[in-house]
C-alpha positions as CSV (number, residue, x, y, z in Angstrom):
1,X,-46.2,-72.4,264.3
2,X,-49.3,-74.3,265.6
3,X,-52.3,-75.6,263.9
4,X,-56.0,-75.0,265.3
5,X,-57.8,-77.8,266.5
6,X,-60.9,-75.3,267.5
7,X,-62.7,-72.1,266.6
8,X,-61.2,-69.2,268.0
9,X,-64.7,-67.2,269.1
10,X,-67.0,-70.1,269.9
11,X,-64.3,-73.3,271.0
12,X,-66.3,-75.7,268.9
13,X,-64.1,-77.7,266.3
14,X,-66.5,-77.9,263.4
15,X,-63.6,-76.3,260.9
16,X,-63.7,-76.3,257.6
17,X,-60.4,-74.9,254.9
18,X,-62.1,-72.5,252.3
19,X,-58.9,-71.2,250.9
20,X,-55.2,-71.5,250.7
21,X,-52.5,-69.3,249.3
22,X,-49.7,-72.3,249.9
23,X,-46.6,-71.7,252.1
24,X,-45.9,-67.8,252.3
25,X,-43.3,-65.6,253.9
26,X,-43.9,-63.6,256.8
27,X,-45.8,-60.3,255.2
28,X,-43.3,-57.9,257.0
29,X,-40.1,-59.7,257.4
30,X,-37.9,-57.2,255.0
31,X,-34.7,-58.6,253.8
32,X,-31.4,-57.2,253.8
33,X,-29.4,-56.8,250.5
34,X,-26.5,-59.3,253.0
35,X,-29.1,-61.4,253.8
36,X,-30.9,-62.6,250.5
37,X,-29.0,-65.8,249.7
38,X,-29.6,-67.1,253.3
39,X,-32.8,-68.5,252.7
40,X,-36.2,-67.7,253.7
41,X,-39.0,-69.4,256.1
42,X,-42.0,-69.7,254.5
43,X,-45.4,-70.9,256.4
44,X,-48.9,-71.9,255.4
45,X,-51.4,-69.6,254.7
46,X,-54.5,-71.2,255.0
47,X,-58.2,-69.5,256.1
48,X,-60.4,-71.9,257.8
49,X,-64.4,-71.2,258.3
50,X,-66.5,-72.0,261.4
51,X,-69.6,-73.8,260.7
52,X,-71.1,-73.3,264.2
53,X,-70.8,-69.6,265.0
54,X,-69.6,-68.2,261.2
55,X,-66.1,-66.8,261.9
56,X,-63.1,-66.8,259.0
57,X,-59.7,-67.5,260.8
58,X,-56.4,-68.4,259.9
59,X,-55.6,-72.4,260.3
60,X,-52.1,-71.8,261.4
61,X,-50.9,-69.5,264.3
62,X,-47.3,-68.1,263.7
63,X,-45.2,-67.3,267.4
64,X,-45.8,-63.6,267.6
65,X,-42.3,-63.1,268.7
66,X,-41.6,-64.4,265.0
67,X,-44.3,-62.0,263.3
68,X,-43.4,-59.1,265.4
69,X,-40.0,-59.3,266.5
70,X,-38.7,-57.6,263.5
71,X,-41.4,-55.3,263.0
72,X,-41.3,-52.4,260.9
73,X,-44.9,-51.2,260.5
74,X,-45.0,-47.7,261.5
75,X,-48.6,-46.0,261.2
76,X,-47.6,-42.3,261.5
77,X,-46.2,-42.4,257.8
78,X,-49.1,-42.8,256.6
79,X,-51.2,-38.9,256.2
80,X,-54.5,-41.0,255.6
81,X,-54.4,-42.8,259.0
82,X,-53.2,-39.8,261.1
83,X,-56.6,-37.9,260.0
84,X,-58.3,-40.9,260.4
85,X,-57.3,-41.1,264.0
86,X,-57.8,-37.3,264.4
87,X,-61.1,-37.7,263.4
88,X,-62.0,-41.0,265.8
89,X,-60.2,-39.2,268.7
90,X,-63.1,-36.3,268.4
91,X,-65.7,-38.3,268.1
92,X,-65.2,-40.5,270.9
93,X,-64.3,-37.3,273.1
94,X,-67.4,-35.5,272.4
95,X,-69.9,-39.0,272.2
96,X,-68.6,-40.2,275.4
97,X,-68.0,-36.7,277.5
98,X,-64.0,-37.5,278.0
99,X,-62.4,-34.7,279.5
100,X,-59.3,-34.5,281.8
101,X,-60.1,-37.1,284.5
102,X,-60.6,-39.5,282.0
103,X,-58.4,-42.3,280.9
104,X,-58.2,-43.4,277.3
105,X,-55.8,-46.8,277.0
106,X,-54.9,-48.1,273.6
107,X,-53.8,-51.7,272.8
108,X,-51.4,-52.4,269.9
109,X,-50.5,-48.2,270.2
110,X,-47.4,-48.7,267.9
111,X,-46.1,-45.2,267.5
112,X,-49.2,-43.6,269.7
113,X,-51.2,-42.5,266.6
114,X,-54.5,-42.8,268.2
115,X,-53.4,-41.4,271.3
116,X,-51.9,-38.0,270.6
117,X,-54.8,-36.4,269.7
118,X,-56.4,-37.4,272.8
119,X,-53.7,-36.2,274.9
120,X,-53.5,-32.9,272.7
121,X,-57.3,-32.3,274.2
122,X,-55.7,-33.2,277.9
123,X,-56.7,-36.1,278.3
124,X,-54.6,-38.8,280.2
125,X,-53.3,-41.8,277.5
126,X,-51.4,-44.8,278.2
127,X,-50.0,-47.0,274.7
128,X,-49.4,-50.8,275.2
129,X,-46.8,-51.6,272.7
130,X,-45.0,-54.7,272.8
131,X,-42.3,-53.4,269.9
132,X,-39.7,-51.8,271.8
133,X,-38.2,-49.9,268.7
134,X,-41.9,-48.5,268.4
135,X,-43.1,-48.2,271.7
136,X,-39.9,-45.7,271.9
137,X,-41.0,-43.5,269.0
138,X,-44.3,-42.5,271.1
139,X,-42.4,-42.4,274.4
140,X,-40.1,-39.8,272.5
141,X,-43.4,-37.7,271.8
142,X,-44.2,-37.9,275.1
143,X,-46.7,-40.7,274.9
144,X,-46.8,-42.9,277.5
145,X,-46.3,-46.4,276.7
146,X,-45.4,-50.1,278.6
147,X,-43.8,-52.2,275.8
148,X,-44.9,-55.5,277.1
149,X,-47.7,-58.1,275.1
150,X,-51.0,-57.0,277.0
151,X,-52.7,-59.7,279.2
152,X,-54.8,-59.9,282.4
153,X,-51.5,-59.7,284.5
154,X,-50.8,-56.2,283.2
155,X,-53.9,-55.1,283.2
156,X,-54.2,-55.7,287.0
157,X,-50.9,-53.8,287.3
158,X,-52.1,-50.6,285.2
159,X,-55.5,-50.1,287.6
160,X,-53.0,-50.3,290.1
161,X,-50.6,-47.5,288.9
162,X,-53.1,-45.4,287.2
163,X,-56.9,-46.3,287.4
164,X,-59.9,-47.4,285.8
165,X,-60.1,-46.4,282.1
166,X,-63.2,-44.6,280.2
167,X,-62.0,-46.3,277.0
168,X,-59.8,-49.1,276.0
169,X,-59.3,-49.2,272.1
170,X,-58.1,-51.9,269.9
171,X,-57.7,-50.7,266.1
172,X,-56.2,-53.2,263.4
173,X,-54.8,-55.1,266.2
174,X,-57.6,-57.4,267.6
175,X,-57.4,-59.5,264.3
176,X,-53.8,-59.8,264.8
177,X,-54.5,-61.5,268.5
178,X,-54.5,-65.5,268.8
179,X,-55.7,-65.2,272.6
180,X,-58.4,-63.0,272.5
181,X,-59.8,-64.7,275.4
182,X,-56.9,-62.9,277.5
183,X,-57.4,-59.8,276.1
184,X,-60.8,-59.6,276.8
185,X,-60.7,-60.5,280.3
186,X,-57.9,-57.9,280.9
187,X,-59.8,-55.2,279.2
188,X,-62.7,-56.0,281.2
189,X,-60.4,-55.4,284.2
190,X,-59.5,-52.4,283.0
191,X,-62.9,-50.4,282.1
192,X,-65.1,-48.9,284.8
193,X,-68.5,-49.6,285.5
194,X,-69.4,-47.7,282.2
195,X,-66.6,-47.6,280.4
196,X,-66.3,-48.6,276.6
197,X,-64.4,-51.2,274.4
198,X,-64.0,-50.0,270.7
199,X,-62.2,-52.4,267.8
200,X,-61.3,-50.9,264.7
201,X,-60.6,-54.0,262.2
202,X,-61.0,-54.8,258.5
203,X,-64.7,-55.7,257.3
204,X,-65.2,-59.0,256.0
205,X,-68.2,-58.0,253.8
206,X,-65.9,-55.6,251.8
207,X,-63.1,-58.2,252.3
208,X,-65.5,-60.7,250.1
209,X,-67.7,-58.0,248.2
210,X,-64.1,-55.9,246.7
211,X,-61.9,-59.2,246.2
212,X,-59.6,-57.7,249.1
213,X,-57.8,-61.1,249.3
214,X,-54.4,-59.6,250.1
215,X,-55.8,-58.6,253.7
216,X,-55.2,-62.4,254.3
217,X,-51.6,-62.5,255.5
218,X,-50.1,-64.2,259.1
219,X,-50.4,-61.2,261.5
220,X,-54.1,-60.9,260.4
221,X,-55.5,-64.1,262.5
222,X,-59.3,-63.3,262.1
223,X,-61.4,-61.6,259.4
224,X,-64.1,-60.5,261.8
225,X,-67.7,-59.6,261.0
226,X,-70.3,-58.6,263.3
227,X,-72.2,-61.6,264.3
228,X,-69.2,-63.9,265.4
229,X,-68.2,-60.6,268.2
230,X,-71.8,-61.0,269.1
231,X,-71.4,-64.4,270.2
232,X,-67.5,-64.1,271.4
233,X,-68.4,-61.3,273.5
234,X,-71.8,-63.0,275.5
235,X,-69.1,-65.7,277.2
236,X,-67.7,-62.7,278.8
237,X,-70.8,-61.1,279.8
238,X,-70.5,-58.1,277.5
239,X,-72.5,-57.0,274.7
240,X,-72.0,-55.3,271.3
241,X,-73.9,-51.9,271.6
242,X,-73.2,-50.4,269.0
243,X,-71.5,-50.6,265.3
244,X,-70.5,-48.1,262.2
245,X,-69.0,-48.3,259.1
246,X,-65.7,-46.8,258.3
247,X,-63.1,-45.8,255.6
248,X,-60.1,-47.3,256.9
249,X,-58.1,-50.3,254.9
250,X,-60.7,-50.6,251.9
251,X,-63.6,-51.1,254.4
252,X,-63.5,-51.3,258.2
253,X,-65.9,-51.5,260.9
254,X,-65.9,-50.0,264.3
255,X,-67.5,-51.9,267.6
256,X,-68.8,-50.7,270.8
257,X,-68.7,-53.0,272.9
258,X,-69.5,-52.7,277.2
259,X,-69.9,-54.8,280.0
260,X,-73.5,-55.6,280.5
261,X,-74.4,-53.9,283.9
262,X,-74.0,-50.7,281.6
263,X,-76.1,-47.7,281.1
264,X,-75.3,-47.1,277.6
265,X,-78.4,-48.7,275.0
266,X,-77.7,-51.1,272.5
267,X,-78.7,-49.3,269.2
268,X,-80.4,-50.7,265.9
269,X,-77.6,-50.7,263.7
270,X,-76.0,-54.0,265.4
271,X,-79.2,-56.0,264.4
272,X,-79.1,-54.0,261.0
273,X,-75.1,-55.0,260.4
274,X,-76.2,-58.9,261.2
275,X,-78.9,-59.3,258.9
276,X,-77.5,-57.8,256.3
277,X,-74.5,-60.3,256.6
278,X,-77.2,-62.7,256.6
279,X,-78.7,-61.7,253.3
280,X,-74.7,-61.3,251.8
281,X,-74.5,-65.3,252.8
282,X,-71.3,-64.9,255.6
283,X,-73.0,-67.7,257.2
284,X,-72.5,-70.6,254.5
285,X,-69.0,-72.2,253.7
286,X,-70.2,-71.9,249.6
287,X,-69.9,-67.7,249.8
288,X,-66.2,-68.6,250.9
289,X,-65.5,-71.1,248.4
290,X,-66.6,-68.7,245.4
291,X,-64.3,-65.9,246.5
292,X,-61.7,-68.3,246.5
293,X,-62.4,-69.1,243.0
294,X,-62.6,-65.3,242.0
295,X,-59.2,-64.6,243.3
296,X,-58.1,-66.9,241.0
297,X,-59.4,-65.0,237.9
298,X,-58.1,-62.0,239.6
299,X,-54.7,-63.5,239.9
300,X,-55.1,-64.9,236.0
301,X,-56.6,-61.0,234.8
302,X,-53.4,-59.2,236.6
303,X,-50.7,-61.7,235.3
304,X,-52.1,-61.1,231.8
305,X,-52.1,-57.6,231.8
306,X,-48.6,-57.2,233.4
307,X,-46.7,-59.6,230.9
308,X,-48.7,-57.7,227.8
309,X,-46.8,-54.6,229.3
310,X,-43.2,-56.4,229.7
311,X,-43.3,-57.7,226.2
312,X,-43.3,-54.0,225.2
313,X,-40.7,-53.6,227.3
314,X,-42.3,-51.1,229.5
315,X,-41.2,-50.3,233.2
316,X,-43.3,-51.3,236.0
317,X,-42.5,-50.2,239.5
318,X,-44.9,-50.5,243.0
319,X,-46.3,-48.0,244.8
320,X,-46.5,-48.6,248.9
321,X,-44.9,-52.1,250.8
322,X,-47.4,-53.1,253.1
323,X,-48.4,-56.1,254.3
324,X,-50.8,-56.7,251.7
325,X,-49.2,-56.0,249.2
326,X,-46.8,-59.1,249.7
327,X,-49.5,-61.2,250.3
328,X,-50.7,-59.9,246.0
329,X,-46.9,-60.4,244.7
330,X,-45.8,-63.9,246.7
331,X,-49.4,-65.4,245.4
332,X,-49.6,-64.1,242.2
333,X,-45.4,-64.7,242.0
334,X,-44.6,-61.3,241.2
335,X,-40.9,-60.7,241.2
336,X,-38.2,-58.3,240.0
337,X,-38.4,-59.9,236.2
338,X,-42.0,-57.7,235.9
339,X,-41.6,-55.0,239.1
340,X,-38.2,-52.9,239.0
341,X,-38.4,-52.1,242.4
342,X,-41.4,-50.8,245.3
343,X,-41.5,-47.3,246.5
344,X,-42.6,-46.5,250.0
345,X,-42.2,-43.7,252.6
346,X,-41.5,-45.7,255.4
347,X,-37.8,-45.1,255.9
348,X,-37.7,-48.7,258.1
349,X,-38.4,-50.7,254.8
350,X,-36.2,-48.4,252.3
351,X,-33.3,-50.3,251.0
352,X,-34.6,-53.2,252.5
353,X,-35.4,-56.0,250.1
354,X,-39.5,-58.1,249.9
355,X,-39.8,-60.8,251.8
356,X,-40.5,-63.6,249.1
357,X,-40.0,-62.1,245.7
358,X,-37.1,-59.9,246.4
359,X,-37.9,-56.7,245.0
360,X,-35.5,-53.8,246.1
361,X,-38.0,-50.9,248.3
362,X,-36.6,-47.0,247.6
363,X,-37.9,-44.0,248.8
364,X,-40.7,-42.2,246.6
365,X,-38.2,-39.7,245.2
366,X,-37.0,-42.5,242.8
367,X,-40.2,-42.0,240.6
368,X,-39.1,-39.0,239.9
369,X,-35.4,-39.5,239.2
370,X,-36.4,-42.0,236.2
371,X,-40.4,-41.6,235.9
372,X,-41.1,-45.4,234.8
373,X,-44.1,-46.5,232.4
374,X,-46.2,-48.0,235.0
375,X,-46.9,-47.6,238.7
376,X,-48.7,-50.7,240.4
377,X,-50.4,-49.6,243.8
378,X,-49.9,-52.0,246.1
379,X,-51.2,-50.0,249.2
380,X,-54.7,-50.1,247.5
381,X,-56.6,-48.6,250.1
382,X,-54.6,-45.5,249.6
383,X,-55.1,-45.4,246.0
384,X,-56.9,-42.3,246.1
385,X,-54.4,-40.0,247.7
386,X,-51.3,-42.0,245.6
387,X,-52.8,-40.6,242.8
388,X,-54.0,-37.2,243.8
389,X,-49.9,-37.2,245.2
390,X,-48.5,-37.7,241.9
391,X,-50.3,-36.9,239.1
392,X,-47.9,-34.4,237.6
393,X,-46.1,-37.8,236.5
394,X,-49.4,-38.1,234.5
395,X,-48.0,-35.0,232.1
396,X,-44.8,-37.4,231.4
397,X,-46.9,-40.5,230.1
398,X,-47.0,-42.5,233.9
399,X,-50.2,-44.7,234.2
400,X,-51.3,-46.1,237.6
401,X,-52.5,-50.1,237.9
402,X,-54.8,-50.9,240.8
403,X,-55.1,-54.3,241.2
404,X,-57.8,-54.9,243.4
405,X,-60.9,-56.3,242.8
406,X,-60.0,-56.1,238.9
407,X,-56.9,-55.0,237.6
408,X,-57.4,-52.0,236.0
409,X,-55.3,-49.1,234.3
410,X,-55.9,-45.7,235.2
């Protein structure tokens, strides 16, 4: 692990710590039932705020062969994404004219989620997935993938082998990144004259606006809004031309972003997203310090309600294991004495243990072996659809908790 002695968008080292959720586990490290006695790592987990150019970042950088060397995040379990994705893939095609001599190249691809529907409309893919287990799982679907870490080195090798790409995209990876600087440069090598760059990554104004402090784990380095990419993306002579609002993860935005000899025109809604961040105060250290303050009511509101069910004696179980959701139970110290145990249809977590607390993760059929009292959503952002899933365990008494931005009982 390594601190950082400067901002990761704009170099300068005027730094200063807004929150801290004290030492943490790794968010995805799942434990084995044999394993659970052998101790744990736990690092900091501390978000840092940039007083020059306004970017939240982590403080401390795990080795990413720590954070993803055991990695079991797989995004094709998930319905909600794989429309999600379905629905980018169309709109890209048809906004940018991709047809079959274009080539669409996707950093962070994990099981080529984004990319199938692409190449189900012909059109030539390549997934850069450094997860080998993964990167298999869309080479298996006929996706083609290099598992290596992208840098400028591979991206010299791909133009090489292949060509020039139309699109390069980065969704919920680019936060994850410590050298962006890399990335950048070997995206830039990759695009034609006119090609595009598009990030898909959490929003911080819904990050601060919803409470949605549980996106803050190790993997997620950066919380970005628009204004920081602005500035990171002039040192490399490239410019933001576009940006929308989307669904994804409580609150997401997507960036168009091209090199700046470029035909395409910079449209209004990247001056409308920055003042409007203006006006929501991203820009002052204060705005940071408040939310850290309202996660600690959160954390105060949810304990409260939780133990007012145990002493009834009612059972509570979790809904969904991500990432964020270990962030909620490890803070708020949220164990097996008030969970029974997690669902979650990933079958790489299932009968694994959480990293931290140590609750037991089953497969979904479990609620309905013994229905329990109380389901806690975890996976938030899927709330929705959880709900809509399983509300025939509403005729036999089951109430949902969603505990994000106030714990409530539905």
């Amino acid at each position: 692990i390594k601190k950082i002695e400067s901002c990761r968008v704009c170099k300068k080292k005027n730094l200063s710590k807004v929150f801290s959720f004290g030492p943490t586990p790794l968010a995805n490290e799942f434990i084995k039932k044999e394993n659970l006695d052998k101790g744990e790592v736990f690092f900091p987990l501390d978000v840092y705020f940039c007083n020059n150019c306004y970017f939240l970042q982590l403080g401390y950088v795990v080795d990413p062969k720590i954070l993803f060397g055991n990695y079991v995040y797989v995004s094709s379990t998930s319905p909600v994404f794989i429309d999600h994705f379905k629905e980018f893939a169309k709109d890209v095609t048809k906004r940018f004219n991709l047809d079959s001599k274009s080539l669409v190249i996707d950093i962070g691809s994990n099981d080529g989620i984004l990319l199938k529907p692409f190449l189900e409309n012909k059109i030539k893919v390549l997934g850069i997935e450094p997860v080998t287990h993964i990167a298999k799982i869309a080479k298996k679907d006929g996706i083609d993938t290099i598992d290596e870490y992208f840098s400028l080195s591979l991206s010299k090798k791909i133009v090489k082998k292949y060509r020039k790409a139309k699109v390069v995209t980065a969704t919920n990876v680019f936060a994850h990144i410590d050298n962006i600087d890399e990335v950048v440069l070997g995206v830039k090598e990759l695009l034609d004259q006119d090609g595009i760059f598009i990030i898909e990554a959490p929003y911080l104004t819904d990050f601060l606006q919803k409470r949605y402090f549980d996106l803050v784990y190790h993997e997620h380095l950066s919380y970005w809004s628009v204004a920081p990419l602005v500035t990171f993306f002039k040192r490399f002579d490239m410019t933001v031309f576009d940006v929308q609002k989307v669904s994804s993860h409580g609150g997401s935005i997507r960036i168009f972003v091209k090199k700046n000899k470029s035909s395409h025109k910079i449209e209004k809604s990247v001056a409308g997203f920055i003042k409007k961040e203006r006006t929501l105060g991203l820009h002052k250290t204060k705005t940071y310090q408040d939310f850290a303050n309202l996660v600690l009511e959160n954390k105060i509101e949810l304990l409260k309600l939780l133990a007012s069910l145990k002493v009834k004696n009612k059972k509570i179980v979790g809904f969904g294991a991500p990432a964020k959701g270990n962030t909620l139970l490890n803070y708020f110290k949220t164990g097996n004495d008030i969970l029974d145990y997690i669902v979650d249809d990933s079958p790489f977590k299932q009968g694994l243990y959480s990293p931290g607390m140590h609750i037991p993760v089953k497969p979904s059929s479990a609620l309905q072996d013994v229905p329990p009292d109380y389901i806690l959503i975890l996976a938030w952002n899927f709330a929705d659809s959880i709900m809509k899933r399983y509300s025939f365990l509403e005729k036999k008494g089951v109430k949902f908790i969603i505990p994000v931005p106030v714990p409530k009982i539905v």
